[in-house]
C-alpha positions in Angstrom: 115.0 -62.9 59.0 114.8 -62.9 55.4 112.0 -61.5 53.2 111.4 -62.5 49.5 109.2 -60.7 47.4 108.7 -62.4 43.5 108.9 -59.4 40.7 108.2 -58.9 36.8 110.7 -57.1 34.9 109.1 -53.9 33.1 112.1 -52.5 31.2 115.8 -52.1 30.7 116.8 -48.7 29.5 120.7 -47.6 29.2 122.5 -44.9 31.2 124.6 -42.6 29.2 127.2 -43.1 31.1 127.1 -46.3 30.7 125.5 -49.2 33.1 121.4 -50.1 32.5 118.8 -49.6 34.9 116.0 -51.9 35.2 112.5 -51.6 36.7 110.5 -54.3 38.3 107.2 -54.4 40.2 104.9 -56.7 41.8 102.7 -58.5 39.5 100.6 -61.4 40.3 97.9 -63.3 38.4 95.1 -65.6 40.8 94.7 -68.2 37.9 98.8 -68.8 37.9 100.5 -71.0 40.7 99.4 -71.2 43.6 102.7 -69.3 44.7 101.6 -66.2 43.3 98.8 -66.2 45.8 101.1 -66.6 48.8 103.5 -63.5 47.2 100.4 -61.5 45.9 98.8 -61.8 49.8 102.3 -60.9 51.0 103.2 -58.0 48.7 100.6 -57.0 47.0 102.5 -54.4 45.3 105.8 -52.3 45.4 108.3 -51.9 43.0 112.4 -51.2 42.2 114.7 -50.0 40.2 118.4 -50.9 40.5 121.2 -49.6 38.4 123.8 -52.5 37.0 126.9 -51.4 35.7 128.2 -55.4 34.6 127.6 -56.1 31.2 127.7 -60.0 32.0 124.7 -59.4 34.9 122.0 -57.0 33.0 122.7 -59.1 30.0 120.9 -62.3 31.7 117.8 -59.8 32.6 114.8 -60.5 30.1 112.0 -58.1 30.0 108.5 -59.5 31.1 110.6 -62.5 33.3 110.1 -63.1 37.1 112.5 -62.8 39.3 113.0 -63.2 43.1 114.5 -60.3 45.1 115.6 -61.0 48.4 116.5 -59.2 51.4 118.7 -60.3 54.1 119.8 -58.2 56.9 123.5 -56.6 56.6 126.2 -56.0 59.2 126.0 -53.0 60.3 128.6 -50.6 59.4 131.3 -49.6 62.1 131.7 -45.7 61.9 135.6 -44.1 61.8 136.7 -41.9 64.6 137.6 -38.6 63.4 
């Protein structure tokens, strides 16, 4: 199962060492589509952060832009013998 959540972007900020981090939350607004309803009844709030260290990926991020996140279960990872 897959769960999609619909996020603003609040700021990108550099890392010293290089890389950005950008913040998102959950921001929803009644008189806007009629999908914002649906994700604000579904999430009504939350937020993330994510570090980003490809120039070519944080450059497409613009500040005060929705974006969908979503999450799809992984395969589990198999643990090494010792």
């Amino acid at each position: 199962m897959a769960i999609r959540c619909k996020m603003r972007l609040e700021d990108v900020v550099s890392n010293a060492w290089g890389g950005r981090k950008a913040f998102f939350s959950c921001q929803y607004d009644q008189r806007l589509a009629e999908e914002d309803a649906a994700f604000q009844k579904a999430s009504p709030t939350g937020s993330a952060e994510f570090v980003i260290d490809n120039p070519k990926a944080s450059e497409q991020l613009v500040i005060g832009e929705y974006y969908y996140v979503d999450f799809h279960a992984g395969p589990k990872q198999e643990t090494k013998s010792a």
